[in-house]
N, C-alpha and C positions, 0 to 999 in steps of 0.2 A: 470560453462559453461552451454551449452546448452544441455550437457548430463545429467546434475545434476538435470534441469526443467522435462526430461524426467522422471527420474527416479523416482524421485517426484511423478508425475503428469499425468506419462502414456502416449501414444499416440492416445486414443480413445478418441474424441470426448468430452468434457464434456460441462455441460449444466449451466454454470456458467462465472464469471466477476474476473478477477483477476488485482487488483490493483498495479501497479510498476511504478519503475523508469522506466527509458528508455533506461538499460542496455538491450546489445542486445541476451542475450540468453532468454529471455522472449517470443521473437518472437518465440519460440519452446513449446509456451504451449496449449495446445489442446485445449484453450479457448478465451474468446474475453480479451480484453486486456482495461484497460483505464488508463493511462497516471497520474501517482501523481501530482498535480498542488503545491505541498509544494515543488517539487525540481524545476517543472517549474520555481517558484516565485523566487529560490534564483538564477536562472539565470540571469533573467529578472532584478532583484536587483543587479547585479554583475556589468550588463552592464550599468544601470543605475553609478552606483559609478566608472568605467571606464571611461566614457563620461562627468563630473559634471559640464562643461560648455556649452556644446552642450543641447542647448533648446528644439529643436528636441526630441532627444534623451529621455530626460529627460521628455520633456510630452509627449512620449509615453510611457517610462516604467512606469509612473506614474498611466496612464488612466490604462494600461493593467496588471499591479501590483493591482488595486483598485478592476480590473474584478473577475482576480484571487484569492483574498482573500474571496469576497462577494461570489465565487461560494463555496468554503468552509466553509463556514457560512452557508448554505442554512437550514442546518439541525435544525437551527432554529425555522425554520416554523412546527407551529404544523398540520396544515392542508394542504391538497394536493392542494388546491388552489391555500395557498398563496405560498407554493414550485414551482409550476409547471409555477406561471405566474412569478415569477421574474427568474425562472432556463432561462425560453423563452428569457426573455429580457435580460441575461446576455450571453445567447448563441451568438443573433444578436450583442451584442458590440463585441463578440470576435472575431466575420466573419469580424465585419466592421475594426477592427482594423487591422487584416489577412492583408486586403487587398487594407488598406491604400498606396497609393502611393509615395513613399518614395527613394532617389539615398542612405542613408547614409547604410553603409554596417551591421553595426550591429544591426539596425533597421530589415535588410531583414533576416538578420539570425532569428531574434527570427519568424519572420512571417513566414519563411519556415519551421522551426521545425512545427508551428502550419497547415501551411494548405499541409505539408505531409505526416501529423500522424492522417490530422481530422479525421478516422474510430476509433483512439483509446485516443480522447480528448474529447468527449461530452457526452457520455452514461449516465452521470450523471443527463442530461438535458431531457432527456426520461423517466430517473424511479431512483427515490430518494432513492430505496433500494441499488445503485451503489454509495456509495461517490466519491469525485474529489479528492481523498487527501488519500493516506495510514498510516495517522497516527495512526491508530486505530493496525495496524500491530504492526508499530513502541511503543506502549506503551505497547505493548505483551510483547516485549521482553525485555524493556527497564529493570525488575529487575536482567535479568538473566546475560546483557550486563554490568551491573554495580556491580554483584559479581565477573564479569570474571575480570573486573578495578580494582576493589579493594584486590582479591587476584592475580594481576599478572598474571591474564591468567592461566592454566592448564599446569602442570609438564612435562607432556607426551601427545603423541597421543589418548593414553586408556584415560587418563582423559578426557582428551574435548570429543571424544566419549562419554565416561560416563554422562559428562554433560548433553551434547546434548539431549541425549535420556531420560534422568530420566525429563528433564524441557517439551522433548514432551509429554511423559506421562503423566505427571500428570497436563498439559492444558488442553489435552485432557479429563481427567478424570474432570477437575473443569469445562469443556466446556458441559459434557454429562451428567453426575450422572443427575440423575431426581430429580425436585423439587430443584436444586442448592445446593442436600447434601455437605457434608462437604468429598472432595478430601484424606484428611489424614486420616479420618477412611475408607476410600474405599483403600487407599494402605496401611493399617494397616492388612485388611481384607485377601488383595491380599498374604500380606507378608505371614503371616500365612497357606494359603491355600497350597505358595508353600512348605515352610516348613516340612507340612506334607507331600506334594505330590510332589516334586522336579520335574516330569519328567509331570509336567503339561503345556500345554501349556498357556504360557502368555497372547499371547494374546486374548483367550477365555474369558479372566476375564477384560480385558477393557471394558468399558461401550461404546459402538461406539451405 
């Protein structure tokens, strides 16, 4: 829920871009928001395979399936050039497409989601350090999601707790250590430290 983004995430102000779906406790995070186009896309693809006679229909989830993909590609480009002038020209097809003129009703759906969300669908067309696409989230978690599948999920509440927290730790620690030391001898380290010193605080010994 949207107390859980709080909690997270606090209610001051932060000076950053956080990438999601368009689940709506999002709209409770203290920062600018931009729109994953990887969930957009399987909208967009939904409607299209709803419709698969409707010519309409289909060349426009086509065109705007084509958009959507290509803005997630961008990262391609090694130079701000060539990012910034096709990020441009993939911005105008997605206005032009918005604002196509159109009676059939799931055409105007996908156009309304785009032109009533534009503050948190384009960021990415401004500054290429914002991706279009949370995937980079999604393969964060992806080993931890597929030991929870493979052993059936957590016994108890304390376990998936337990989970939870031991896989944030130690991102964190493979995300900070300096120079991209090695995470297991820095919790080997830690282990030790409490052992001798149980009544240590922990989290003084994260690398933040």
């Amino acid at each position: 829920s949207g107390d859980v983004v709080e909690q997270v995430l606090g209610s001051d102000p932060l000076d950053m871009t956080l990438v999601v779906d368009r689940y709506a406790a999002y709209n409770r995070a203290p920062c600018q928001l931009q729109y994953c186009f990887a969930h957009l896309l399987r909208d967009v693809e939904a409607t299209a395979d709803e419709y698969p006679e409707d010519q309409e229909v289909t060349t426009f989830c086509d065109k705007f399936a084509s958009c959507l993909k290509a803005a997630m590609g961008l990262r391609r480009h090694e130079t701000d050039k060539e990012y910034y002038k096709e990020a441009k020209q993939l911005h105008k097809q997605l206005l032009q497409l918005t604002g196509k003129k159109t009676k059939h009703l799931a055409i105007k759906h996908i156009q309304h989601i785009f032109s009533k969300n534009a503050d948190k669908l384009y960021l990415w067309a401004n500054s290429r350090f914002i991706p279009s696409e949370n995937n980079f989230a999604e393969r964060e978690i992806r080993t931890t999601v597929v030991a929870r599948k493979n052993s059936y999920g957590s016994q108890s509440v304390a376990g998936a707790k337990n989970r939870s927290t031991w896989m944030s730790i130690l991102q964190t620690a493979r995300k900070n250590i300096p120079n991209r030391g090695d995470p297991k001898a820095w919790l080997a380290d830690a282990l030790n430290q409490i052992s001798k010193n149980p009544g240590i605080n922990v989290a003084d010994l994260l690398p933040l």
